[in-house]
Structure formats: structure tokens, C-alpha cells
N, C-alpha and C positions, 0 to 999 in steps of 0.2 A: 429113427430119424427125428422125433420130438425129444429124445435125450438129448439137450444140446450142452455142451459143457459151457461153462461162463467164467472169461478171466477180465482183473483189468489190469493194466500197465501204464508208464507216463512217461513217455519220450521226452530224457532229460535236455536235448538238443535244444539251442537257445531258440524263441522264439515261434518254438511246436509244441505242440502237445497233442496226446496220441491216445486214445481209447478204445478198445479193444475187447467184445464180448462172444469172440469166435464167430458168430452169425453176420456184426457187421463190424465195419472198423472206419472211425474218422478220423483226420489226419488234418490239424490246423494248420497252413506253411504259408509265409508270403503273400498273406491276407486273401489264400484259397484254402475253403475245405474239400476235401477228397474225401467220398464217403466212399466203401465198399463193400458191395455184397459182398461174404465171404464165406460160403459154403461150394466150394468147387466139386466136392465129390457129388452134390446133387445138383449140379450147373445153375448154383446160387440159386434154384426155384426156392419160391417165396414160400414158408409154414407160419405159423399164428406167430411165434416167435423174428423171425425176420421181419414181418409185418411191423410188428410192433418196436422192435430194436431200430430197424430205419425209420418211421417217424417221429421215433425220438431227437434219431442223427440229426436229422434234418431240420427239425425245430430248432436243435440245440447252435446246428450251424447260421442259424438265420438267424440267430437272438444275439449272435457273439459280435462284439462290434468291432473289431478286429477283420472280421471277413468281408470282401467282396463279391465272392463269385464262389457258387457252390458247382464241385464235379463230381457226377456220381458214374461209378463202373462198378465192372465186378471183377471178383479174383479167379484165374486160371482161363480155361476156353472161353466162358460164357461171361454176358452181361448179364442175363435171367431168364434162364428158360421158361417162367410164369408160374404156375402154382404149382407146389411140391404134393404131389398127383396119391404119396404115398400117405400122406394126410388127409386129402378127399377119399382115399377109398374107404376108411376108417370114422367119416363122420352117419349124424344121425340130422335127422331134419332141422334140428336146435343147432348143432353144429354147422350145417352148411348157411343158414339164415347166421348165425353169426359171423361166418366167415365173409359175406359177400357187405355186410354192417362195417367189417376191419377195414376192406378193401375201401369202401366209401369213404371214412374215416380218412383213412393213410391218403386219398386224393383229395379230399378235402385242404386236409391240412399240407399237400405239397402244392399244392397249384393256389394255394394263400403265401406259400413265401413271398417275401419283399427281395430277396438276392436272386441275379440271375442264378437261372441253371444250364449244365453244361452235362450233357449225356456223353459221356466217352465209350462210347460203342467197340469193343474189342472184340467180339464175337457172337453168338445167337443172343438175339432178343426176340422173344415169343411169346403170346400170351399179355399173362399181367406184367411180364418183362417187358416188351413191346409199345402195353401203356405206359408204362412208366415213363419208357424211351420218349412216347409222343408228349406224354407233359412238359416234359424238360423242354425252357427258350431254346437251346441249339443241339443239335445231333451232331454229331461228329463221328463219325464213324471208318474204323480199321477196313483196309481191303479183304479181311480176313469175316467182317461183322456179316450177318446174316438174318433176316426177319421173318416171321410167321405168326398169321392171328390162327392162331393153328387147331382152338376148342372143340370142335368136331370130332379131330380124333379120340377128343377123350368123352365125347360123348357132352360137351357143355355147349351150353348156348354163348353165341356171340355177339353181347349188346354192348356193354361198355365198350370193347374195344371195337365194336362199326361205328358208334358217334367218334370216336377218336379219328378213325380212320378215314370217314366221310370228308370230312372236316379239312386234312390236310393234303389225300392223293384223291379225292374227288370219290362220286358213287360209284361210277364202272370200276377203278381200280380199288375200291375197297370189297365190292361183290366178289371180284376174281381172288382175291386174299382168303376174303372167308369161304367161301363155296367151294375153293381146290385145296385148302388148308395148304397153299404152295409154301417153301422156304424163298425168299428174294435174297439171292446173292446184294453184293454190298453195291458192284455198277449200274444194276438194273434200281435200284432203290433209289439212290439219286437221280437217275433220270425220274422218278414216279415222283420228285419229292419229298419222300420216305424222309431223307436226312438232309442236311445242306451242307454238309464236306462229305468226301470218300478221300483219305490219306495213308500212304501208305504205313506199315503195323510199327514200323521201326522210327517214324516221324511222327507219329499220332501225341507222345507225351509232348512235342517241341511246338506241336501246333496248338495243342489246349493251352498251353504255358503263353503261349500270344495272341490269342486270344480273351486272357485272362487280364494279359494285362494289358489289353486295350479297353475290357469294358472296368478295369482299375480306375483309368483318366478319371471317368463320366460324375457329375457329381452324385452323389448317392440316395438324395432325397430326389433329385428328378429319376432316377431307377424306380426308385421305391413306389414312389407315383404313378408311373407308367406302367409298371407291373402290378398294383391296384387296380389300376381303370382294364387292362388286358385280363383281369379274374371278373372283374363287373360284368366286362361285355361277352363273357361265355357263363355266368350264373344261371339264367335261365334253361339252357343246353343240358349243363351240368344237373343241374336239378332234375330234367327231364329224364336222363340217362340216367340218374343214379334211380331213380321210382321204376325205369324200367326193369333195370338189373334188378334189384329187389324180387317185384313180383314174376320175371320172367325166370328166372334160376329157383326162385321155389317150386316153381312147375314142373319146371325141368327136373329136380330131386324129384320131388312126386311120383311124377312120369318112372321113375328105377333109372332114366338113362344116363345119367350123371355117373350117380353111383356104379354103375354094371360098367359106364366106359374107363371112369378111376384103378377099376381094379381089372380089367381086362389088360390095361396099361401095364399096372406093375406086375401083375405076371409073365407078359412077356418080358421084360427087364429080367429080372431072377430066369428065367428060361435063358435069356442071351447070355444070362452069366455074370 
């Protein structure tokens, strides 16, 4: 699964351009980027490589002055099932202390963009999918979409995504999330909060398309400004959650439990076949 193949191509279609490194792919059109995870056979969970190929996307889509409004999804079932588990099982304590440094990184640098962002929720978002989901200005999500802060089963501790989750459906429904590692259907989410659309799977691309181009109008330096003071006024948070995560998942390796629930994981997977 860290074999990843790497191509690139250039949609010669007037007014697009297209880049494409197997793991993610951005899609310039109509002065929206469409970033995608694109790892479908592992339900787009995140490896050091996807990590790193999406804060590229997403830099590259914020710096292009051409874009308005950045949409990020993923290809096939999933929006992100969170960490590619087959990766954890396989690290060493240098390894997981760097891995939890990427993640910092990659939220760093996505909750500094200047362009709205626009989560297009197609299916499971879990885990660090889920954070992802919650960074993103608007959620929009498929009748089909489905969430879970789900770390427990694999034996992880769940910091970064409870300040996430605190934050947006309150304590008691962020407790009930992480404590029963539940999946939330996509109706029940909306009422918690979770997202601010639930549409149905076959109108989800005609509603992000107008909502795109309603935050098109708006002038672009009051965005820009207003999404500056919205990353100020969670800095401190931020900071707090990322020092926790830090020292709280080194322990947790430490402890064997990470590592023992990573690879508990992937064998029952190869067991199911």
C-alpha cells in the first residue's frame, strides 16, 4: 500500500487544468478547485504519501488566483475513512511521532487557507477523514455519507478529533461519538450539527455548484479577511490540541496499544478477504 504509482496529465479542455498523482487529483473549473482523495480501494484512508500530495493540492489551490472556492471529496464509496491502519501497523516510535508532526502540519496549513472550503461528503468520513470534514467552512453531505470518530477500535487515542468535535456538536455528543465509536448515518448528523446540508446523492454535485457560486459574488479580499480572523480566533485551541495530540499518542505507542490495535485491524481485513 506505500507503493503508490505516480502520473501526471493536463486536461487540455479550455479553461481547466487537471493534475493527477493517483493518490489525489485537482481539478481547476469555473474558478472552483475540486481536490480528490483518490485511493478508493483503501476508502481514500490517509498514508504519509496522501498526506503530503493533499497539502500540496490544497496550497496550490489557494495560491491560484483564478479560484474561488476550494471542494474537497473523495473517489468511490468514501470521503476518508482516516488513517491507512496498514501503515500504522508497520511503524516504529520515529515513525508514529512523525506521522502525528504530518497530520499537524497538513491542519496547519489547511485551516490557514484564504478560499472557502466546501467538504462534499459522499460517503464514510472517519477518523482523520472526519477531521478533515470538520475543518472544512461548509459540510455538505450525500444521504449516502456516514461519520465516525472511530480511534478506539484501532486501539488510538482520540484528541485531535474531540477538540474538533467539542467545538461543533457540543460535549455530550462528542462523548457519545468517541466512547461508542458509533457510525452516524447522514440524518442523524444534521440534526447533531455534524454538517449543514444532508442532499440527496444524485443532487449533491448541483448543490455544491450553487453554492459555489454564491460565495463567487462576495468580494474576495473580505473572504480572505474573514477567514484570517475565523483561523485567529481558534489559534490558541489549535495549538492546545496539536501539544496534546503530540504527547498523548506517544503514549499511547508506548503503551503497545496503538500498534497491537493497527495490526489486529489489518488482519482481520485479509481474514475477510
Amino acid at each position: 500500500m506505500n507503493d503508490i504509482k505516480t502520473e501526471t496529465r493536463t486536461d487540455t479542455c479550455p479553461g481547466t487544468t487537471t493534475a493527477a498523482d493517483h493518490c489525489v487529483t485537482l481539478v481547476i473549473r469555473d474558478q472552483v478547485a475540486h481536490i480528490t482523495l483518490d485511493r478508493p480501494q483503501a476508502m481514500n484512508a490517509f498514508d504519509r504519501t496522501q498526506r503530503e500530495r493533499f497539502s500540496a493540492a490544497v496550497s496550490e489551490a489557494d495560491a491560484d488566483a483564478s479560484v474561488r472556492t476550494i471542494v474537497i471529496t473523495g473517489k468511490g464509496r468514501a470521503f476518508c475513512a482516516g488513517q491507512d491502519q496498514y501503515e500504522s501497523a508497520q511503524m516504529d516510535a520515529a515513525g508514529s511521532s512523525a506521522r502525528i508532526d504530518s497530520y499537524m502540519d497538513l491542519y496547519e496549513v489547511f485551516r490557514s487557507l484564504k478560499k472557502p472550503v466546501i467538504a462534499r461528503i459522499n460517503g464514510v468520513a472517519a477518523g482523520a477523514g472526519l477531521q478533515i470534514a470538520l475543518m472544512a467552512d461548509l459540510r455538505i453531505a450525500s444521504t449516502q455519507a456516514r461519520f465516525g470518530m472511530t480511534e478506539f477500535k484501532v486501539g488510538s487515542a482520540a484528541i485531535f478529533g474531540s477538540a474538533l468535535l467539542r467545538a461543533i456538536v457540543g460535549e455530550a455528543a462528542m462523548k457519545r461519538m468517541v466512547l461508542l465509536a458509533e457510525i452516524v448515518p447522514a440524518a442523524p448528523s444534521l440534526a447533531l450539527g455534524l454538517v449543514h446540508e444532508v442532499v440527496e446523492d444524485d443532487a449533491l454535485d448541483a448543490r455544491i455548484a450553487e453554492i459555489c457560486t454564491t460565495i463567487a459574488q462576495w468580494s474576495e479580499s473580505s473572504v480572505a479577511i474573514t477567514k484570517s480572523w475565523w483561523k485567529a480566533m481558534g489559534d490558541e485551541d489549535f495549538a492546545k490540541a496539536a501539544d496534546a495530540a503530540r504527547r498523548g499518542h506517544a503514549a499511547n505507542f508506548a503503551s503497545g496499544t496503538y500498534s497491537a490495535g493497527a495490526k489486529k485491524f489489518t488482519e482481520r481485513k485479509r481474514n475477510d478477504g
